[in-house]
Backbone as CSV, one residue per row, in Angstrom:
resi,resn,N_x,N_y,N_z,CA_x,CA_y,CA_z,C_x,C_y,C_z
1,UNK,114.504,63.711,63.279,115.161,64.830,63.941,115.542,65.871,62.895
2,UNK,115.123,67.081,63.117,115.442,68.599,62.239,117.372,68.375,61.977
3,UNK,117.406,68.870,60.955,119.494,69.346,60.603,119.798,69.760,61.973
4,UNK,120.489,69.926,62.280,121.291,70.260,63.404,122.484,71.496,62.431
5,UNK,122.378,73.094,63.838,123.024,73.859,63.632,124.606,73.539,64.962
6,UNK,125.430,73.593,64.190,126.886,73.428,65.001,127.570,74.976,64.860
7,UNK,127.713,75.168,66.376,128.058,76.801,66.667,129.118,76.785,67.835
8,UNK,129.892,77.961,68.029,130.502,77.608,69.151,129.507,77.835,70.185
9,UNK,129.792,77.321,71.471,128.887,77.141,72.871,129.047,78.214,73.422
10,UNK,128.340,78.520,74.310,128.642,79.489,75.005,127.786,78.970,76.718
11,UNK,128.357,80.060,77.858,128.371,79.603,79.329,127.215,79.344,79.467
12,UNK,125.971,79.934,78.932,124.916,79.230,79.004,124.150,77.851,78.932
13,UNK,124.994,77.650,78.025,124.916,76.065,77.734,125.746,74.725,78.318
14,UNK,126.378,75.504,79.068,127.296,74.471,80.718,126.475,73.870,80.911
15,UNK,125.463,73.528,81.503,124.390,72.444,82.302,124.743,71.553,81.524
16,UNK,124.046,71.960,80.312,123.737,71.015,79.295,124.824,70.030,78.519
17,UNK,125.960,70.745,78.196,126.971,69.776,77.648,127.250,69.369,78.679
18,UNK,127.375,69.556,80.170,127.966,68.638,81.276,126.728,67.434,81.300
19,UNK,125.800,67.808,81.233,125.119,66.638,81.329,125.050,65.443,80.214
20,UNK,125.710,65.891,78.881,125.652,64.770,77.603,126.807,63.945,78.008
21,UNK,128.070,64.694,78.541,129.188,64.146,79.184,128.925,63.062,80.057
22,UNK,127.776,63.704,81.085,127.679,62.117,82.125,127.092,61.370,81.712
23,UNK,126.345,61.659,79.897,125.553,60.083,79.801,126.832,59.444,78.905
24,UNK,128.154,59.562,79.141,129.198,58.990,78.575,129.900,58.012,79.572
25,UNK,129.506,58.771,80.467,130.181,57.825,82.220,131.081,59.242,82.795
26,UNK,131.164,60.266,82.387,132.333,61.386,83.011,131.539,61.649,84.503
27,UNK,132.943,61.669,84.809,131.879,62.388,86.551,131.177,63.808,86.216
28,UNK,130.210,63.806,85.970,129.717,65.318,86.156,128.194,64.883,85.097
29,UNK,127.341,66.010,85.316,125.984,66.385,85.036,125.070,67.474,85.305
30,UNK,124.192,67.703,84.284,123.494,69.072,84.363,123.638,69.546,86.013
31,UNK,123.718,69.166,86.753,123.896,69.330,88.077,124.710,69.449,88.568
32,UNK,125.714,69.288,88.106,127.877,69.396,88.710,127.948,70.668,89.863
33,UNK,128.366,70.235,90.734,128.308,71.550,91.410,129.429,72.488,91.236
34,UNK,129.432,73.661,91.722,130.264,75.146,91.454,131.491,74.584,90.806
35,UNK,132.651,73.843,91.729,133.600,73.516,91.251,133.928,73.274,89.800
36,UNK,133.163,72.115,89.357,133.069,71.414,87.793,132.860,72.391,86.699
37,UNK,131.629,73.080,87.353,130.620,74.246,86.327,132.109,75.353,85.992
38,UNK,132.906,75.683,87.280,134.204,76.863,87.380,135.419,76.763,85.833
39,UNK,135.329,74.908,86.160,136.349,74.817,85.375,135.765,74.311,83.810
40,UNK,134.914,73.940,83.431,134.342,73.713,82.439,134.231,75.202,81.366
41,UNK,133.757,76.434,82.465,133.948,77.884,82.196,135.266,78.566,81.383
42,UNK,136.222,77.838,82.502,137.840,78.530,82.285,137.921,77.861,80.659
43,UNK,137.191,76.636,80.645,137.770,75.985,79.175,137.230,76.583,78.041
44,UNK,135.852,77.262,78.625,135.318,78.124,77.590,135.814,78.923,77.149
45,UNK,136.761,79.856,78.059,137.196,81.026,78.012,139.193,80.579,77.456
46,UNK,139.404,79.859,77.292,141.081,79.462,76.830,141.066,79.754,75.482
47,UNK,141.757,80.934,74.954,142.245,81.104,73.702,142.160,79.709,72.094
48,UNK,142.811,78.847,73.334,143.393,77.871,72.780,142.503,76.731,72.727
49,UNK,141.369,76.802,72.947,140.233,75.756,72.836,139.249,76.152,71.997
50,UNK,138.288,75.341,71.496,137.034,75.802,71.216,136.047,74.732,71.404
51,UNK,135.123,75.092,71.401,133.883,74.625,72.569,132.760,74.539,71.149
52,UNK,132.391,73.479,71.049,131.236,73.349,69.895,130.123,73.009,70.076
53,UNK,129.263,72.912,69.562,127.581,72.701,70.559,127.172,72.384,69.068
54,UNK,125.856,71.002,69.269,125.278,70.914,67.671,123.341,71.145,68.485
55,UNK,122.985,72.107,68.087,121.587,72.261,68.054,120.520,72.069,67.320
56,UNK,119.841,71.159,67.642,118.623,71.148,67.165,117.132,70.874,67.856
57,UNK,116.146,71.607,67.164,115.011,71.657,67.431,115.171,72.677,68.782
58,UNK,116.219,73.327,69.468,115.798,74.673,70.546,116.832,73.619,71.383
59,UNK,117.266,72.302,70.984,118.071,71.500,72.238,119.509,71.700,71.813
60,UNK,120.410,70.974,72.950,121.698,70.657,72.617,121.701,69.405,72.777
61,UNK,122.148,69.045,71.636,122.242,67.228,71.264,123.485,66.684,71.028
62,UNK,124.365,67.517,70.965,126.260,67.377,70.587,127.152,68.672,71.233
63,UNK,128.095,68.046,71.363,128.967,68.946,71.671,130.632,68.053,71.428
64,UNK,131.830,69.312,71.370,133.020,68.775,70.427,134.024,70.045,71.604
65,UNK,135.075,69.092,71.897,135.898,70.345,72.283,137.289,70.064,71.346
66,UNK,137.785,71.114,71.334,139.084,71.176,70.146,139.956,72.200,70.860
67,UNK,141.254,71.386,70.880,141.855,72.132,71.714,143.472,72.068,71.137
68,UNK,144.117,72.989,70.875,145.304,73.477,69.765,146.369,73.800,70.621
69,UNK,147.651,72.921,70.427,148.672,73.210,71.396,150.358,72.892,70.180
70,UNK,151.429,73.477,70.799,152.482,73.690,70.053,152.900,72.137,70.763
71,UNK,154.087,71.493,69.392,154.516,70.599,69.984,156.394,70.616,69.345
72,UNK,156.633,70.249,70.310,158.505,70.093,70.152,158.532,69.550,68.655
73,UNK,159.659,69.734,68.152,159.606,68.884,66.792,158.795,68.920,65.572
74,UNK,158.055,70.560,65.705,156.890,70.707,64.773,156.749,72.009,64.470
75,UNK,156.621,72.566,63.370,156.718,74.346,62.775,155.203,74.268,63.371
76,UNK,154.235,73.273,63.050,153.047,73.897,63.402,152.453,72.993,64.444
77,UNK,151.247,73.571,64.983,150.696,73.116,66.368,150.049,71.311,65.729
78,UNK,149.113,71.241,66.782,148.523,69.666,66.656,147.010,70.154,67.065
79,UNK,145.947,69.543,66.609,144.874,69.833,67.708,144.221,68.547,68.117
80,UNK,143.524,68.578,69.317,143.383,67.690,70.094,141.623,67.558,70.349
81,UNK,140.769,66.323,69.383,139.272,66.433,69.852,139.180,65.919,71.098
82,UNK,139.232,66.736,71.964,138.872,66.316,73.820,137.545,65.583,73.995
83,UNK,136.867,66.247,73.526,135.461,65.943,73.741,134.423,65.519,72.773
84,UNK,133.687,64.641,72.521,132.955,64.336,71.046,131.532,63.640,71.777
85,UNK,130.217,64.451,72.052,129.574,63.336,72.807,128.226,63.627,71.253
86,UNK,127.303,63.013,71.572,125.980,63.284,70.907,125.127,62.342,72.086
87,UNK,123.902,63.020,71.682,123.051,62.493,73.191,122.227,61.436,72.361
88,UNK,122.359,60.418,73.140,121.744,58.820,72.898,120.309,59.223,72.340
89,UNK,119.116,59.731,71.872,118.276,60.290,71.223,118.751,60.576,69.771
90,UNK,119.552,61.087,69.372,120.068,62.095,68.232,121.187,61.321,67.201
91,UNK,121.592,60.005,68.069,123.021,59.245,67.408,122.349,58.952,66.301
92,UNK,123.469,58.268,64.684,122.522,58.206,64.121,122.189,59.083,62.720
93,UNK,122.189,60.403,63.761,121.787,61.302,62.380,122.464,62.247,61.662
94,UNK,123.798,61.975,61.725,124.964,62.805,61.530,125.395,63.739,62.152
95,UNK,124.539,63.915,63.549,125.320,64.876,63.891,127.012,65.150,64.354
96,UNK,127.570,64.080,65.124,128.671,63.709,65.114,129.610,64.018,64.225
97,UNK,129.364,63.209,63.294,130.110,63.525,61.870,130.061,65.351,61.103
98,UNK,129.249,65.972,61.610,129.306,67.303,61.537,129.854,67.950,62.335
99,UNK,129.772,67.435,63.185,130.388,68.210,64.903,132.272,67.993,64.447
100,UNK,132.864,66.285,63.899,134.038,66.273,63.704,134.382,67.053,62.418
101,UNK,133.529,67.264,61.353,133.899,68.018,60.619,134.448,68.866,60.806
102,UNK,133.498,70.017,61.703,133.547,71.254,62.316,135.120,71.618,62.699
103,UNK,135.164,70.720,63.572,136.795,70.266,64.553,137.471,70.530,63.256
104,UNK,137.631,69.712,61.972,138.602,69.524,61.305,138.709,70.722,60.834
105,UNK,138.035,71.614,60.229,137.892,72.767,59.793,138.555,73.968,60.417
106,UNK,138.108,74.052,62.376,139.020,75.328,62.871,140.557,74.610,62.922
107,UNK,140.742,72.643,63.153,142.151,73.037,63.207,143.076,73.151,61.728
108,UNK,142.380,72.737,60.540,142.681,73.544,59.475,143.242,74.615,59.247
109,UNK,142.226,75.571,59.769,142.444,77.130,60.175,143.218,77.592,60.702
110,UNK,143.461,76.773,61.953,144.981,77.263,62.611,146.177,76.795,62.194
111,UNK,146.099,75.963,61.525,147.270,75.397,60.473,148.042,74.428,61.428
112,UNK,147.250,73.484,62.027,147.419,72.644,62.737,148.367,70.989,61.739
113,UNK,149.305,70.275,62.071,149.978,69.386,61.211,148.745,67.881,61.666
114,UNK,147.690,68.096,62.644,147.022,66.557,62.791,145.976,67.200,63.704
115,UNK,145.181,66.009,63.930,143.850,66.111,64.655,143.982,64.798,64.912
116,UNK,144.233,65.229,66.366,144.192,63.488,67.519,143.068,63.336,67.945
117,UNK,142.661,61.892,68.919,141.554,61.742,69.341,142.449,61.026,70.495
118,UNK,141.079,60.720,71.528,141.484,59.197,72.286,139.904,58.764,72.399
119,UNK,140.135,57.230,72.317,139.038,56.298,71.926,138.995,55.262,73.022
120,UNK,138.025,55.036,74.011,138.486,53.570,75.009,138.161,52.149,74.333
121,UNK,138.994,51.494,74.436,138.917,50.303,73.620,137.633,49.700,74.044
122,UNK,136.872,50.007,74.836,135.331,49.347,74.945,134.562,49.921,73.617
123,UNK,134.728,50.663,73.068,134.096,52.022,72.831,134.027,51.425,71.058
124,UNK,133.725,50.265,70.816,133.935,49.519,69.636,132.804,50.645,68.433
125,UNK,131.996,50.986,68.812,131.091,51.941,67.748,131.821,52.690,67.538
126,UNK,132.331,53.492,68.730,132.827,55.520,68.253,134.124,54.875,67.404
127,UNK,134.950,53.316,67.113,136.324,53.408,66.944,135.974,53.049,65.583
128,UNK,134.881,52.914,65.217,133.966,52.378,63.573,133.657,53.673,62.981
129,UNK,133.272,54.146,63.834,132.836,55.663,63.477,133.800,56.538,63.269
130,UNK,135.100,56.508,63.925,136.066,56.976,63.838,136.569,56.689,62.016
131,UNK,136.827,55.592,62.190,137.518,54.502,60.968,136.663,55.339,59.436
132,UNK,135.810,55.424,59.923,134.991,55.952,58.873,135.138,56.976,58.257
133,UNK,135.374,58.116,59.471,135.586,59.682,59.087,137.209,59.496,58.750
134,UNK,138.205,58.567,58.739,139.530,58.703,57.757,139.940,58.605,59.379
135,UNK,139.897,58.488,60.052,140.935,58.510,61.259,141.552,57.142,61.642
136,UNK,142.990,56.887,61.966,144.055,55.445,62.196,144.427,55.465,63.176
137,UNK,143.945,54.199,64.058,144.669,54.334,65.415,146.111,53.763,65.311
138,UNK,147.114,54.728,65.832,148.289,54.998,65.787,149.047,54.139,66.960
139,UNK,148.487,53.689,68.210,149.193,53.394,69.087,148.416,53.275,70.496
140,UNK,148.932,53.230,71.495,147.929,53.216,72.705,147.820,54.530,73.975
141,UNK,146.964,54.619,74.465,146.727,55.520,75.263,147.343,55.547,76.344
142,UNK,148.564,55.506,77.188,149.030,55.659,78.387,148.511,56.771,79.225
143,UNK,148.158,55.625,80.518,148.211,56.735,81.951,148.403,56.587,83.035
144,UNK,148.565,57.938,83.538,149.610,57.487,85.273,148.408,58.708,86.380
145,UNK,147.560,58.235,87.022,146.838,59.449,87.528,147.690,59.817,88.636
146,UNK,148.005,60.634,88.569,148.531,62.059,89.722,147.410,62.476,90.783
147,UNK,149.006,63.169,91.632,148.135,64.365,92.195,147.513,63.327,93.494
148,UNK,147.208,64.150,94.163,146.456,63.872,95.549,145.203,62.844,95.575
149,UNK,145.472,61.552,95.983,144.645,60.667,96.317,143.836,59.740,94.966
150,UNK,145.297,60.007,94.093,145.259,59.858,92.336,146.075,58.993,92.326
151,UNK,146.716,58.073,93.293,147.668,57.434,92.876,149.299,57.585,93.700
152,UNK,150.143,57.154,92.959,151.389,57.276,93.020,151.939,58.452,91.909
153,UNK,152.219,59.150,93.301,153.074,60.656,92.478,154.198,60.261,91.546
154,UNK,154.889,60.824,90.332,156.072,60.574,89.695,156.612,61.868,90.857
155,UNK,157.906,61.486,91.063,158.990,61.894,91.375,160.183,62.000,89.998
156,UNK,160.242,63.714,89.434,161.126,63.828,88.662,162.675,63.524,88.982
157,UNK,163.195,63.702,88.220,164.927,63.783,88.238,165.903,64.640,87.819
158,UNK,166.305,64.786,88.456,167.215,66.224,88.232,167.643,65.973,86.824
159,UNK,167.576,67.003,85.521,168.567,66.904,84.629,169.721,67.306,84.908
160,UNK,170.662,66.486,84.201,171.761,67.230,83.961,172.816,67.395,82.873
């Protein structure tokens, strides 16, 4: 496989990173209809994200989302790799490891204090691969799905 160029993405290339996503298990694929394609867009377009694509040979074979948010208790932000896929063809050849580079680099830039991940404990390669590029798993992933036909709603509590 040719070097691979890592650039930010752009809306054109929606099909395509939605579809590396579903060979991960995510609901969605080159085919996602309007809805998915809408909001995948908005993420393109958030200040506060960036959207990475690794190309090679005329394809998209990787993609990285990085996404930079302020946190209580901190002069500077955190950034967050959302997204890290490479397409089962291409693993292997560093592209990954260029794609997280990449990540480390804009949240560098923004003068970010860390670069989180989340890893599913099935996921025994990406957590080797992880281990590799300097990254420590810190603790565990909690979740509560929300929202309509997601579960059991939290019901807040009044402060006082």
């Amino acid at each position: 496989m040719q070097t691979s160029l890592v650039r930010p993405a752009s809306r054109a290339e929606l099909s395509e990173i939605l579809g590396l996503l579903g060979e991960l298990g995510r609901p969605c694929d080159a085919d996602s209809p309007a809805p998915v394609r809408d909001a995948a867009a908005a993420i393109l377009a958030r200040p506060d994200t960036e959207v990475l694509v690794a190309e090679s040979e005329g394809r998209i074979v990787g993609a990285a989302c990085l996404l930079t948010l302020p946190r209580l208790g901190h002069a500077s932000p955190e950034a967050r790799l959302l997204d890290l896929v490479v397409s089962d063809e291409a693993r292997g050849a560093g592209i990954g490891r260029r794609l997280v580079e990449a990540t480390v680099e804009l949240a560098a830039a923004a003068g970010c204090h860390l670069l989180r991940l989340e890893c599913g404990h099935q996921r025994t390669a990406a957590q080797g691969f992880y281990r590799r590029l300097g990254f420590e798993s810190r603790g565990e992933d909690w979740q509560l799905p929300v929202g309509p036909g997601r579960g059991r709603p939290v019901r807040p509590r009044a402060v006082r």
